[in-house]
C-alpha positions in Angstrom: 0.0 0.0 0.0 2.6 2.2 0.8 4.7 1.6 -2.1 1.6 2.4 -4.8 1.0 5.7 -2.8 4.2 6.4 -3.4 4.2 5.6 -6.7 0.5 7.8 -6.7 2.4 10.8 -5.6 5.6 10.5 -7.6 3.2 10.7 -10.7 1.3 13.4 -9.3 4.7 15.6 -8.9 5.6 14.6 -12.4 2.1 15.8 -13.8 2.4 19.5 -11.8 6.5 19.6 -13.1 4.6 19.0 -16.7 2.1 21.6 -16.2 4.2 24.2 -14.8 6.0 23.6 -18.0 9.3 22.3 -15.5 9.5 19.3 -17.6 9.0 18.0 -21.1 7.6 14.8 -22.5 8.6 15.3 -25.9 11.4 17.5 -27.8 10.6 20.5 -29.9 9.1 20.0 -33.3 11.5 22.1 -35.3 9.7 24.2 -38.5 11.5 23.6 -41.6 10.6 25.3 -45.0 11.9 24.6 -48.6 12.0 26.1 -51.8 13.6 26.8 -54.4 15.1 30.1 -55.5 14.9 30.1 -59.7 16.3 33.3 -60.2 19.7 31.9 -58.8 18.7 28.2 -58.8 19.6 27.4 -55.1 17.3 26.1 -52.2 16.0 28.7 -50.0 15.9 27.0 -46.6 14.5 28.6 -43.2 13.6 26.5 -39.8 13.1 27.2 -36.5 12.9 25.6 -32.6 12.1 26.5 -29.5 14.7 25.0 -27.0 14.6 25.1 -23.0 17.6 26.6 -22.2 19.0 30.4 -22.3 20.3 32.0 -24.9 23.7 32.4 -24.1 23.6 28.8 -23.5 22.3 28.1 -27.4 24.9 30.4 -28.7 28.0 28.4 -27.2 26.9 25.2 -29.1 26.1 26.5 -32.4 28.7 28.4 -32.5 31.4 25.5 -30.7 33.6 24.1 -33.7 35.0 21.3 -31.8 31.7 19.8 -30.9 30.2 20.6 -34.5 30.6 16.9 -35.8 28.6 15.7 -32.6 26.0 17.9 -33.2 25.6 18.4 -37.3 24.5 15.0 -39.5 27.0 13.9 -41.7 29.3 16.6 -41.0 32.7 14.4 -40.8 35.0 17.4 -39.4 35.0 21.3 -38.5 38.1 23.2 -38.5 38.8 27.1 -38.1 41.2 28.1 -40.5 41.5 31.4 -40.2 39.8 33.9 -37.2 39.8 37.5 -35.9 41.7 37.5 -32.7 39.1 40.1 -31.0 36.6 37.0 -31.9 34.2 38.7 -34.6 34.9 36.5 -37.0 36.3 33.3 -38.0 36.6 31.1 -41.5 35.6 27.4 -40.7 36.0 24.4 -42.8 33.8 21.5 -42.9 34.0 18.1 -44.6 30.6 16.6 -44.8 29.9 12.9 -46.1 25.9 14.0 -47.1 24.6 11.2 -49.2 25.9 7.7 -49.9 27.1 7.6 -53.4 28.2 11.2 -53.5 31.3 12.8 -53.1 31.9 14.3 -50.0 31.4 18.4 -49.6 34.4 20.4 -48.5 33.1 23.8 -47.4 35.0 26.9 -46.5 32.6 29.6 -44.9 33.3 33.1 -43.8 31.4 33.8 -40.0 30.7 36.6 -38.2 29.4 37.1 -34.9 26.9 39.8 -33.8 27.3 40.0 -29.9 25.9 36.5 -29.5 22.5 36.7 -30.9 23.3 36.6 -34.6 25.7 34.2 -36.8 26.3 35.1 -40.6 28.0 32.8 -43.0 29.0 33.6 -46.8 31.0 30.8 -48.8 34.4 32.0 -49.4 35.7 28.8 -51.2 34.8 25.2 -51.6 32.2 22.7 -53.1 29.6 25.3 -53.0 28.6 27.3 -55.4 26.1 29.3 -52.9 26.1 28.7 -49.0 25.3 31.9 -47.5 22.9 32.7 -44.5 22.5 33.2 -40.5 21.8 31.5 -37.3 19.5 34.0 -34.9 18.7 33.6 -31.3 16.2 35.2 -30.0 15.1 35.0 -26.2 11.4 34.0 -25.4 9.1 35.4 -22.7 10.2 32.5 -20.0 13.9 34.0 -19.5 15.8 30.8 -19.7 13.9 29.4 -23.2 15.6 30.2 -26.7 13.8 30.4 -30.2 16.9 29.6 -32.7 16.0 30.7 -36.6 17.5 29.5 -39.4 17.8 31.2 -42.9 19.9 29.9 -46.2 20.7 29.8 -49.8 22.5 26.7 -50.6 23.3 25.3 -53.8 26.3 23.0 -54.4 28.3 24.0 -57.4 28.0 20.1 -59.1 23.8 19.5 -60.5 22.1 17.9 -57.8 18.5 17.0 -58.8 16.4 19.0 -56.9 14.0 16.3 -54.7 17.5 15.4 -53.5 18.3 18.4 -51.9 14.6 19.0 -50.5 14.9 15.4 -48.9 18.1 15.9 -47.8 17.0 19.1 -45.7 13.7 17.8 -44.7 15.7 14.8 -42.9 18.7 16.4 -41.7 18.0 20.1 -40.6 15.2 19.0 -38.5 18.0 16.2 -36.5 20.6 19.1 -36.9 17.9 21.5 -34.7 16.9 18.8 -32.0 20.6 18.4 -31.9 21.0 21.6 -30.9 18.0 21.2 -29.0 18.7 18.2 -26.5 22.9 19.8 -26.4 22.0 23.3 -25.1 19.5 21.4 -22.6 22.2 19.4 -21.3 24.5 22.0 -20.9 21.9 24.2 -19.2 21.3 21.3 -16.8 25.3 21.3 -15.8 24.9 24.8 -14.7 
């Protein structure tokens, strides 16, 4: 009897942690959107997610190269090549393995920072023939919750048919943002 009391009230707890918002059953459902820029044929790509944990916290992991290639599908290795020493800027390389009989992408992006709420990136060299676009963090009513935005042109400089690319973005960007997602939680956690 005492045991399934027990058990009574550890759910009860559980449900008020869930309706005070304390605690989630599920991760975010990130909003991805497609399409495809004729004028310069290149995907347009933008997505969003809302992710429990402050913005500063966000920031550090999408903007950590080291841990990029735990955090991004496919992406086999990020390296900063070059970087501003008052840290405004960097140029990153990335090697991504991002479909099976494909070659893999080497990319070479120029970054800047915008005093940790904005992320630009331009192609500067590379398998890209566009890749330019930003991360944005914007903070959300509840102090320590995050809305992350994503926004990109991307066209590889090699013809890729075009329900490749779509169902390559519809797959990974969503993983990529819950990536994000479930890292800045953790991180939050630790502190």
């Amino acid at each position: 009897m005492a045991s399934a009391l027990r058990l009574i009230a550890a759910l009860l707890l559980v449900a008020a942690l869930i309706a005070a918002g304390t605690v989630r059953i599920t991760a975010a459902t990130p909003v991805v959107h497609v399409d495809t820029d004729e004028k310069v044929k290149a995907a347009h790509v933008s997505a969003s997610i809302d992710i429990a944990a402050p913005p500063p916290v966000v920031w550090s992991v999408i903007t950590d190269c080291a841990r990029a290639s735990h955090i991004i599908p496919n992406l086999e290795s990020c390296r900063i090549v070059q970087h501003d020493p008052g840290g405004h800027w960097d140029i990153r390389e990335h090697i991504i393995k991002w479909a099976l009989l494909l070659p893999r992408l080497h990319t070479l992006v120029r970054t800047s920072y915008e005093n940790g709420h904005r992320m630009l990136f331009k192609r500067v060299g590379g398998d890209m023939r566009i890749s330019e676009g930003e991360w944005r963090i914007e903070p959300m009513a509840n102090a320590h919750a995050t809305r992350l935005f994503y926004n990109a042109l991307v066209a590889p400089s090699f013809p890729v048919p075009e329900f490749l690319v779509e169902r390559t973005v519809h797959s990974d960007l969503p993983n990529l943002l819950q990536a994000i997602e479930h890292a800045s939680e953790v991180d939050a956690a630790k502190h």
